[in-house]
N, C-alpha and C positions, 0 to 999 in steps of 0.2 A: 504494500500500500504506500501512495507518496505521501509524504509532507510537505509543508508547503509553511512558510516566512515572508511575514510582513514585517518591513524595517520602520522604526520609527525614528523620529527627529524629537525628543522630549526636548521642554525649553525649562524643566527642572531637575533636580537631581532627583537619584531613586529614593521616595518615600514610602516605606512598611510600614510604620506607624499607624496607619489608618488602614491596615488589610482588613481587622474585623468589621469597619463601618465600611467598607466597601463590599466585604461578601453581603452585607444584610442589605446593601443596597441593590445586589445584585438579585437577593431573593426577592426584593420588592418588587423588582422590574417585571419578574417572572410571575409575583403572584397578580400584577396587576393584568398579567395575560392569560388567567383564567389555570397556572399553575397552584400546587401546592409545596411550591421547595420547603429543605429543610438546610440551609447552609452549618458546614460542619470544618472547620480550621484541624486541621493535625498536621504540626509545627515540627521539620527534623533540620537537622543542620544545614544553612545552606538555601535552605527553600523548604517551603508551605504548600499541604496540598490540598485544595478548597472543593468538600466535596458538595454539590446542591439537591443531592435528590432527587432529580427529574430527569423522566425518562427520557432517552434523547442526546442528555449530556450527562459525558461520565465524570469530570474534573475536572479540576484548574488548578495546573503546575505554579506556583509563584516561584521563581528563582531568582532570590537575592546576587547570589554569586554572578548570576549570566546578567542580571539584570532582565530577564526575559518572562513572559509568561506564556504560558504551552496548556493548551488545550488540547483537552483527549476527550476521544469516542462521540464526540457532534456531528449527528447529521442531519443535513439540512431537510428536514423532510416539510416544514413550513413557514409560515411569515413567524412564530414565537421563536424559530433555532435561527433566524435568518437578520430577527431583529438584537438576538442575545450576541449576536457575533458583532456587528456593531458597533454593541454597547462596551462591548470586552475592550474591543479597539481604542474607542474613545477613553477608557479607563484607564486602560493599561499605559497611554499616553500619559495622564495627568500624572499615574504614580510615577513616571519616569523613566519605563520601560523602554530600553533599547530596538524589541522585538518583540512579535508575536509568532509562537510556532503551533502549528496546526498539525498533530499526530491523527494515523488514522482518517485522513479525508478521503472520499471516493472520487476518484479521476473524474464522475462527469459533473463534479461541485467545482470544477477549477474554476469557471468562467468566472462564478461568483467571487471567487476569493482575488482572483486579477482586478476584479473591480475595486476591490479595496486596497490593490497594492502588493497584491500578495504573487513571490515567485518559489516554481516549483521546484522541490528539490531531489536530487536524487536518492535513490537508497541505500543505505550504507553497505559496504562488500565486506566480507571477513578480511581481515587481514592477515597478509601470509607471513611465516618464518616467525624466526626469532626474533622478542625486540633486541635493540641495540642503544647500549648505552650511551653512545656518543649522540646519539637521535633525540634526545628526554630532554624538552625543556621545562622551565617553570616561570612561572608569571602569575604577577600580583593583577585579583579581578576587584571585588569592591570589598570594602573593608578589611577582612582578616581574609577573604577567598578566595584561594589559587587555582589557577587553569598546568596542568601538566600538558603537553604539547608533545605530540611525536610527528619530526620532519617536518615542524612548524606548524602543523595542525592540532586543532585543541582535541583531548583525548578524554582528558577526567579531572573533574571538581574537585576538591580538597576544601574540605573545613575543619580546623582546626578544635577539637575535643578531646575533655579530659577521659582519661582510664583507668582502667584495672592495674596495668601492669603494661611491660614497653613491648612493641612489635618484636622480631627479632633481626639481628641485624646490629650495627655500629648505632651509639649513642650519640651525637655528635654533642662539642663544648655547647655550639646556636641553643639545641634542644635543653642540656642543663642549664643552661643559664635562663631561659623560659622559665622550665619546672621550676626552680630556684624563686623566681619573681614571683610564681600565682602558688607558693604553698608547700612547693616538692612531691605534688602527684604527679605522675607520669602523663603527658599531654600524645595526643598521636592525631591523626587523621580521619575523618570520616572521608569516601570517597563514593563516587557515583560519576556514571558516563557525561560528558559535554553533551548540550544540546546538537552541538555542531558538530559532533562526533562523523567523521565521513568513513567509520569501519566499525567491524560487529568483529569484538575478542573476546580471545577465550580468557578461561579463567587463568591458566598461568602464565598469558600477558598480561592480564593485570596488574597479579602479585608483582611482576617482574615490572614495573610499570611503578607503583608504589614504592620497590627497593631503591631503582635507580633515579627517583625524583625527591628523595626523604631527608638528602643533607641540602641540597640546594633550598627544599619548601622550608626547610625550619631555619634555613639563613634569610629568606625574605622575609619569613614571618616575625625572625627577631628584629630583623630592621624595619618593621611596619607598626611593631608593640611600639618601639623604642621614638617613632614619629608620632604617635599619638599619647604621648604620656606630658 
């Protein structure tokens, strides 16, 4: 199935602060069109997934890190899914969103989504072989949110979370010196695919994907503490 991105031009920065007054606002729009949502916030690192209850549409990705939101499982089957996409646009602008990404559309919904801006994308391929360390970059996205990159394309999210206990692998000094600041628990990564991801891996690129990005993210991450203190 394609996806499909609308780019936006925000003339503000990203604002979360007001995600809960915007899902209710979002259910309002729906109940005034003869819906009964039930807007439902579950909050993980990184991004919010807004669920509303109505048949039709299955959720709304909020992603702090991309700055983006991603809508899943919408089909346009009449003027309330037709008017809720829209609205999403219009919103997702004011909070400051970079983009919108549309999971899940059926090819003969493109027309609609061009009318708003929206270009197709293609599907992501597996990727082949082994990764390769000298390929793995990192880069700071918004706040504390890093993009790992293979071959200069974004691969995987990084948000920074406390743990149990350390990954395994070199401790670097960046990483002690963090733990050190917030307490001396062990701090590590939560991780999850790029919206932009242009490949489908496996699991031990991942892992290998996390090893060779984990002294670089915790040297940006210290120099990003150390700019907002």
């Amino acid at each position: 199935m394609p996806w499909i991105e609308i780019a936006l031009s925000p003339h503000s920065e990203w604002n979360e602060d007001g995600l809960k007054d915007w899902a209710l606002a979002l259910g309002a729009f729906l109940n005034e069109r003869g819906t009964e949502p039930d807007p439902q916030i579950r909050m993980l690192p990184g991004y919010n997934v807004v669920r509303l209850g109505v048949t039709g549409i299955e959720d709304l990705t909020i992603s702090s890190t991309e700055r983006l939101v991603i809508i899943r499982g919408l089909s346009l089957n009449g003027n309330v899914e037709s008017d809720f996409a829209r609205f999403v646009v219009r919103f997702a602008l004011q909070m400051g969103a970079l983009g919108i990404c549309v999971a899940n559309s059926d090819l003969s919904e493109k027309s609609y989504w061009r009318k708003l801006g929206g270009v197709i994308r293609p599907d992501p391929v597996p990727l082949v072989g082994s990764i390769c360390r000298e390929k793995v970059g990192v880069k700071q996205l918004y706040k504390f949110g890093l993009l790992v990159t293979y071959e200069d394309e974004p691969i995987l999210c990084l948000e920074p979370i406390a743990c149990n206990a350390h990954s395994p692998g070199i401790v670097s000094l960046a990483q002690r010196r963090l733990e050190k600041m917030y307490g001396g628990s062990p701090i590590g990564f939560a991780s999850r695919m790029a919206a932009h991801c242009p490949w489908i891996i496996s699991k031990v690129q991942w892992t290998d994907l996390l090893s060779f990005s984990r002294l670089q993210a915790f040297e940006i991450l210290e120099g990003t503490v150390n700019k907002n203190q």
